[in-house]
N, C-alpha and C positions, 0 to 999 in steps of 0.2 A: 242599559245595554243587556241582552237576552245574554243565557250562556253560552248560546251556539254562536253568535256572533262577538263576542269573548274569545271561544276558543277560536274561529276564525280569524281574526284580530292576531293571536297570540300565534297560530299556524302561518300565515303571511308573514309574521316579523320575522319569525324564526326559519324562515326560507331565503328572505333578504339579507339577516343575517350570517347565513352561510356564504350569500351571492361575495358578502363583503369580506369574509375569513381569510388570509391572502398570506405573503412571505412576511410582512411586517410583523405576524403576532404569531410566527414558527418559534419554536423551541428549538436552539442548535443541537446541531449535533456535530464531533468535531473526531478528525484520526490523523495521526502521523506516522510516517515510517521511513529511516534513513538508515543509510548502508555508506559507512565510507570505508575504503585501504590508502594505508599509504606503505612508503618501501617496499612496497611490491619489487621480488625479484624471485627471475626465472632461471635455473643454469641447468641446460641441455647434457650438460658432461658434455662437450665437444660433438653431442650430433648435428648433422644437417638437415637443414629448415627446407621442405620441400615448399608446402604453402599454408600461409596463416591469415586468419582473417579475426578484426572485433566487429562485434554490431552490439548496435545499443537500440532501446525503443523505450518511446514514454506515449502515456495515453491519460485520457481524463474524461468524467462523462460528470453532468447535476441534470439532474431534475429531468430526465430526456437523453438525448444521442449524444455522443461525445466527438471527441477528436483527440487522434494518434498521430503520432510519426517515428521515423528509424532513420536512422544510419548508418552507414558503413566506416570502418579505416584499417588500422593494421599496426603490430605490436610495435612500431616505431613510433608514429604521432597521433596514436590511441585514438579516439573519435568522441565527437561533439554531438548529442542528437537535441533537436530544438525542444524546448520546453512544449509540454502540451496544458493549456487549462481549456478550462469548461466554467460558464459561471457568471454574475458579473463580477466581480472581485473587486478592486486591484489588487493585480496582480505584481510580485516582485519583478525584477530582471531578469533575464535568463542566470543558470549556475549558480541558483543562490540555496545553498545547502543549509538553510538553517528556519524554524518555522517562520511564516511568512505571514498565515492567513486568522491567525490569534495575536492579542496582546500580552496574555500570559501562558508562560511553558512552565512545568507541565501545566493544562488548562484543566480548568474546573466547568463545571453545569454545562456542558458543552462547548464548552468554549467563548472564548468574550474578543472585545472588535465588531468592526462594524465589514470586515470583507471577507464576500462568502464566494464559496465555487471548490474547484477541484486543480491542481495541476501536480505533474509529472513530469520529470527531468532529470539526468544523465551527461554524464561528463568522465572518461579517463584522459587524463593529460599525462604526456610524457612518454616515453620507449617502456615496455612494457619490465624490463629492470631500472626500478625506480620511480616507478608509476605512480601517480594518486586516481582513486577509483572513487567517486560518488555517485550515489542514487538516493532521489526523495522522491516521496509519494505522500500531499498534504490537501482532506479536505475540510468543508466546513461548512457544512448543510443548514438552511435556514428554510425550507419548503416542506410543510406537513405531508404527508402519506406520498412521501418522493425516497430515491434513492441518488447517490451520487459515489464517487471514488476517483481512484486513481493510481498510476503504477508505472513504473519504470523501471528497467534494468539492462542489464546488458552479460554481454557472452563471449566467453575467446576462446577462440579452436585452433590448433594448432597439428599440422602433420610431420615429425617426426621422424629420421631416415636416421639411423645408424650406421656409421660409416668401419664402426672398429666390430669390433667380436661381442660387444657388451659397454655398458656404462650405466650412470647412475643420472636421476633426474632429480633437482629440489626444488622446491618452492613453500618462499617463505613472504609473509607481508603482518602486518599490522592492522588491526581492523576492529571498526565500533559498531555497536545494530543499536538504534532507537527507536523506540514502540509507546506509542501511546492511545487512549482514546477519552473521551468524556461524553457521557449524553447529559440533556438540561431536564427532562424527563423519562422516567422508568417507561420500558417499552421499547423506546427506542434504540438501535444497537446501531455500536462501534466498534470497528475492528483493522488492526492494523496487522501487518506481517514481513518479517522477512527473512529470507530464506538464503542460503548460500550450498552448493553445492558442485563436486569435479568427480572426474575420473581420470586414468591414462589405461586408453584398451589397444590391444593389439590388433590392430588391423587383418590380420591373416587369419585371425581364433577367433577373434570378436569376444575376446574377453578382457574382464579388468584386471590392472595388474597390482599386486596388494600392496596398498601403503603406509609406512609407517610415519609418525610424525606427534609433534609435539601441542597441545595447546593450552595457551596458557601453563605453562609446564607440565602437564599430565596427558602420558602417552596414550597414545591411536593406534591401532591397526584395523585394516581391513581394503575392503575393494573400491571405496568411494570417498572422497570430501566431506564431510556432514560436519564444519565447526558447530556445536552443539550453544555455545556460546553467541552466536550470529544469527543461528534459525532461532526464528519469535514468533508468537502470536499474539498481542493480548483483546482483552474483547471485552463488553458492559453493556449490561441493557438495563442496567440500575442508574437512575439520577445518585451522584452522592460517591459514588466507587470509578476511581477515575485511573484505571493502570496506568502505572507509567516503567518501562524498562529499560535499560542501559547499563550494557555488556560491560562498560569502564568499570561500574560498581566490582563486579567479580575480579579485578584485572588491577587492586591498587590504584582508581580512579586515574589509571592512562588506558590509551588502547591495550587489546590483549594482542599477545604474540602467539602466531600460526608458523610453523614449519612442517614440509610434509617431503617425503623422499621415498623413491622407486627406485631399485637394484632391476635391470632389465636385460634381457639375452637381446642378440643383435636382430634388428627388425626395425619397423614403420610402426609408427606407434602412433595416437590422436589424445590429446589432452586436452580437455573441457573442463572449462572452470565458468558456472553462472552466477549472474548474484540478481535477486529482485527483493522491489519495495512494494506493497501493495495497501491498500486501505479501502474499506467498505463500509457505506454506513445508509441507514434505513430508518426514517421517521413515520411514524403514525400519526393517524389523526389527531387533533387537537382534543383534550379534553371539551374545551369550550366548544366547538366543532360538533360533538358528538352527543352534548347537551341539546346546543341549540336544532340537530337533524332530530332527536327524540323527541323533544318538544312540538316541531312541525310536525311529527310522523302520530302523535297522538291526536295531535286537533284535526288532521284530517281523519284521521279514522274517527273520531266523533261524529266528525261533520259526515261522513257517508253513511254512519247509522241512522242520523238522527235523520237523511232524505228519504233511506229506504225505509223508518218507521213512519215520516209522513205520508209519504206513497200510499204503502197500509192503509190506514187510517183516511 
């Protein structure tokens, strides 16, 4: 055999070879992120409730377009929003607050198991004194030079009417954040989040009103929610280095304890409290992938020299 029909030979394989490169011989890549409260309890000081509303939403996208959904309900029998995945999976049940889409937690080389995809899911059960709050957001990418995620949360707004000269507002609950991510090859990134954040503003100034409060025992003050213990990020684009985070650690390995309180003049007031989970992750080509396009990509470029030196000639 000539050399040009060698490299020819060697350019065709290695074009077929890519035709063949598929989700079977992906590198995972894998991210988690869960937010729960529980004893959630709210006390108005005696004001009246003009109108309140929850909404919750989850969402999930792999390899391509996703799928979301919301829901509505209200601080008495909190709200259910449907699980969203993306993927082929399997998938767990709806409300299943605990990793789903790995064999082992925290997970290593991106994760291990055989079901891949994305979902998003959301649940507060109960009156919203004495409430439990969850949100997950878990994927687990097996598709090279793809991106997939996922994310859920939810929000309660509340409007506020003062009926006396003044009062006081608290709110207290129990709460964990869980952050992880793993890639099975360097390049690729992982990233998980979650965030928690309120206010209570006065509807007439449009301003916030300062609050003080406890977390995990060491005092707060200011104009906004920001449990510093519950906001996370963590992220990897190294095979080998696999964050994993969990607020318990800080907290005597139970939830940590959140209390917060506002001394208020008489008025209408709006108190927002969010919480979201979110995860994003991004694979690259394959090594083998990108072997195999170089190797095609040099035999034709032989093969186009050696036609326009026979031309020549």
């Amino acid at each position: 055999m000539t050399k040009s029909k060698l490299l020819a030979a060697v350019a065709g394989a290695a074009m077929l070879g890519l035709a063949g490169v598929g989700t079977a011989n992906a590198i995972p890549v894998y991210g988690y992120a869960e937010l729960n409260f529980t004893n959630f309890s709210l006390n108005l000081g005696g004001a009246t409730v003009n109108n309140f509303s929850v909404l919750g939403d989850t969402g999930a996208n792999y390899a391509g377009p996703g799928t979301s959904n919301s829901a509505s309900g209200n601080i008495v029998s909190g709200v259910d929003t449907t699980q969203s995945t993306a993927g082929p999976g399997p998938f767990p049940g709806p409300n299943t607050f605990t990793p789903a889409l790995t064999t082992t937690f925290p997970p290593t080389g991106g994760g291990t198991g055989t079901a891949f995809g994305s979902r998003g899911d959301q649940l507060i059960s109960g009156p919203i004194t004495g409430a439990t709050s969850d949100a997950v957001s878990e994927s687990h990418l097996n598709v090279p030079n793809a991106t997939s995620g996922a994310n859920s949360g939810s929000s309660t707004s509340l409007t506020v009417t003062f009926t006396t000269t003044g009062g006081t507002v608290t709110l207290s609950f129990l709460g964990r954040a869980q952050d992880t991510a793993s890639v099975g090859q360097t390049g690729d990134t992982g990233t998980a989040i979650t965030t928690v954040s309120g206010s209570i503003k006065n509807n007439a100034t449009q301003t916030n009103a300062t609050i003080t409060g406890t977390e995990n025992g060491n005092s707060v003050t200011g104009t906004t929610i920001n449990p510093a213990l519950l906001n996370n990020t963590v992220s990897t684009q190294t095979a080998g280095f696999n964050p994993f985070y969990d607020s318990n650690t800080f907290c005597g390995n139970a939830e940590c304890a959140f209390s917060y309180s506002a001394t208020l003049a008489a008025g209408t007031y709006t108190i927002t409290l969010t919480d979201t989970t979110q995860v994003i992750l991004t694979s690259i080509p394959e090594p083998a992938s990108l072997a195999l396009l170089g190797s095609g990509l040099i035999g034709l470029a032989f093969l186009r020299r050696r036609r326009k030196q026979n031309a020549i000639s």
